[in-house]
Structures are given as structure tokens and as C-alpha cells.
N, C-alpha and C positions, 0 to 999 in steps of 0.2 A: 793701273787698275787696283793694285793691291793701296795706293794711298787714299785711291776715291773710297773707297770699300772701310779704310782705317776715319778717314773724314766723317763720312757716314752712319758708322757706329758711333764716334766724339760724339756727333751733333746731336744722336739720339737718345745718349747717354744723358747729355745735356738737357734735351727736353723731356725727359723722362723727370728728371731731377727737378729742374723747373717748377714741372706742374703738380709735381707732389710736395713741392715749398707754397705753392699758391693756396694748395689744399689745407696747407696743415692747419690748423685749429677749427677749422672750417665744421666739423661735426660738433665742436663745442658752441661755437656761435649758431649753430641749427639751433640747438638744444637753447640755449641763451637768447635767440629769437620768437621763438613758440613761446618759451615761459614768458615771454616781454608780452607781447602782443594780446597775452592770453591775460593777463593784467591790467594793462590799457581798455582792455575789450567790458571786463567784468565791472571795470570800476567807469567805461562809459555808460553803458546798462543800468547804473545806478543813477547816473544823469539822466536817461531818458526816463527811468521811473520816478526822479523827483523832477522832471518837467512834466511829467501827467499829472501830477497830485499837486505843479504850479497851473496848471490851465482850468484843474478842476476847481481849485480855489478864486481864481476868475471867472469863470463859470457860472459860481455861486451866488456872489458879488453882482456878476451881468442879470442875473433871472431879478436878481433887485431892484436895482437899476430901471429894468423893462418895464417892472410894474408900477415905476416911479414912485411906490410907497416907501421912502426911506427910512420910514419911524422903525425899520427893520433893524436899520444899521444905528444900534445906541453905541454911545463912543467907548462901554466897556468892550462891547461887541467887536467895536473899529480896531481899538487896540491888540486885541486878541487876535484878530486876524491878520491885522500889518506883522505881531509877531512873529505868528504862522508862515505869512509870507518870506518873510526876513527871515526865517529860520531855514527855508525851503533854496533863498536865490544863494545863501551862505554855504548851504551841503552841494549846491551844483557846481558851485566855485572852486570850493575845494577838491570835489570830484573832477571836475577841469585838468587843472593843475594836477592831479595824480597820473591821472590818466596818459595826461600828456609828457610827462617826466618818463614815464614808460616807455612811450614809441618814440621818444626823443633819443633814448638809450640802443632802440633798434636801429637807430640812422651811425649808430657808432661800429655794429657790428662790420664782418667780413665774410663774403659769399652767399648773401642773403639778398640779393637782391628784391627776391619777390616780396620780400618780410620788409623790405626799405620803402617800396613802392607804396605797401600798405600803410606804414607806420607811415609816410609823408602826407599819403590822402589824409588819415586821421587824423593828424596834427593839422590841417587846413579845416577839418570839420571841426575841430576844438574851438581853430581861434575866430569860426565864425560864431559858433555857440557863446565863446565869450563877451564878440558885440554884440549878441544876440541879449545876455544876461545885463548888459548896460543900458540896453535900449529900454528893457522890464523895467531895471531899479530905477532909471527916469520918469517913467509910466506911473508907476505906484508909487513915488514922491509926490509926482503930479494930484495923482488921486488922491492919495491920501490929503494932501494941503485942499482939495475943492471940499473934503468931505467934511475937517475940519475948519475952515473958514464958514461954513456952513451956508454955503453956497447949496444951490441943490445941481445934484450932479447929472449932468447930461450926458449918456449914454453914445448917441449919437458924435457927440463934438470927441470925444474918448475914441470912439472906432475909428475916426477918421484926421487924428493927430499925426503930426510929422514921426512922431515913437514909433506907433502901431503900424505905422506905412512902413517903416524902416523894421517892424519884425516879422510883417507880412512879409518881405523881400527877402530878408535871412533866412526864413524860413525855409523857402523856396530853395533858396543856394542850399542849405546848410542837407535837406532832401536829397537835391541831386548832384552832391557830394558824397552823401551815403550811399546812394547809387554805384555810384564809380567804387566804392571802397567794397559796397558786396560781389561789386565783379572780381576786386583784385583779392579779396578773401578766401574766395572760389576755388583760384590759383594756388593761394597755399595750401590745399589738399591734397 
């Protein structure tokens, strides 16, 4: 009795110690996950705001387009906006890549599961936004080459290009991706 009893205490000894080696840093990596995520988050925030002010500059373009009066679009005009553009799918890119270096960092931590789970969704919403941003710079080479051949540009044959099918569809994903990632966001509250 008295060795089951001596066993007994070892064992719990043992798993006492254990689970306080499992723990250790563990409060540093909370800390070290919150501030990641919380980084990732502000600097995708800044992606979805310069993918509004890229829709709205298509947008612009399309009300063009619709009226088929091109004489809108003079080639100083053209320029300036390919700029504008360029300058727009250039800050989402790099915004990407930040963002993503972030929750990349969260997948290194220990004891965070639920902070893992989040940072993995988000890294899957990234690199869809990424073919997402390839499909655009296709699209607006496209355009831009009919606007400049001086073609006149049909509206129509543009919405319904193999590009815009393929960010019609990302979109979709990349939606109910975000989905999943505000339920596991949720979670870490």
C-alpha cells in the first residue's frame, strides 16, 4: 500500500511538472499572438480599403464604357488612371505580403491554437486575394492594350472574359473564407 501510495505521488509529481513545462512561455506567446494577428488584421483592412477605391476606379471607367462615348477617356486621361490603378493593385500587394508575414509568424507560436487556426484561415484568404490581384493586372493590361489600339472598347466582351469569370469566382471563395475566419475570430475573445 504504502508503495502504490509512493508510485502515486511520483506519477503526480511527474504530471504536475509536465504540464507546467508544456505551459511555460505559453503567456508570452498569448501575448506574441494577439499582437501578430492584430497586425495581420490592420494591414488586411488596408487591403480591403484599397480594393474599394480599386472597384470604384472600375466603376468609373464601366459608367464609360456604358455610355460608349469614349471621347471621355483622352490618352492623358488613360494614363493617369492606368497610373492610379498601378499604384492601387502595387499597395494591395505589398499589403498582402505584410499581412501575411504576420500570421505566418502566428503558425510558429506554442499554445495558441485558436490564434493558429485563425492565422491559417487568413493566410488562405491572402493567397486567394493574391490570384485575385493577378487575375485584375491581366484584366487592365487587357484593357488598357484595346484602349490603346484604339479599338473601341466593349463593355460587354470585358464582363464576360475568362479574367472576370475567374474574379467573379475568387471573389466568392475569398467571401466565404472571410466567413469562416469571423467565426474563428469570435473565438479568440
Amino acid at each position: 500500500m504504502k508503495k502504490c501510495f509512493t508510485v502515486l505521488l511520483a506519477a503526480s509529481l511527474a504530471l504536475t511538472l509536465a504540464l507546467s513545462l508544456i505551459g511555460c512561455g505559453g503567456e508570452k506567446d498569448l501575448e506574441s499572438a494577439k499582437s501578430l494577428v492584430k497586425e495581420g488584421d490592420i494591414k488586411y483592412d488596408e487591403v480591403e480599403t484599397a480594393k474599394a477605391n480599386l472597384e470604384q476606379k472600375q466603376t468609373e471607367i464601366a459608367k464609360v464604357l456604358m455610355t460608349g462615348d469614349t471621347s471621355a477617356l483622352t490618352p492623358g486621361q488613360m494614363e493617369q488612371t492606368k497610373k492610379e490603378v498601378e499604384e492601387i493593385v502595387s499597395k494591395i500587394g505589398a499589403d498582402l505580403i505584410t499581412a501575411k508575414a504576420s500570421y505566418e509568424q502566428v503558425l510558429q507560436l506554442e499554445g495558441v491554437q485558436k490564434y493558429k487556426d485563425y492565422a491559417s484561415k487568413m493566410i488562405e484568404v491572402i493567397e486567394k486575394n493574391q490570384e485575385l490581384l493577378d487575375q485584375v493586372e491581366v484584366l487592365i493590361a487587357k484593357f488598357m492594350q484595346m484602349m490603346t489600339s484604339g479599338a473601341k472598347p466593349d463593355l460587354t466582351t470585358i464582363l464576360e472574359s475568362e479574367e472576370m469569370q475567374k474574379i467573379n469566382e475568387l471573389t466568392e471563395e475569398i467571401d466565404a473564407l472571410m466567413d469562416e475566419a469571423s467565426k474563428l475570430k469570435k473565438d479568440l475573445k
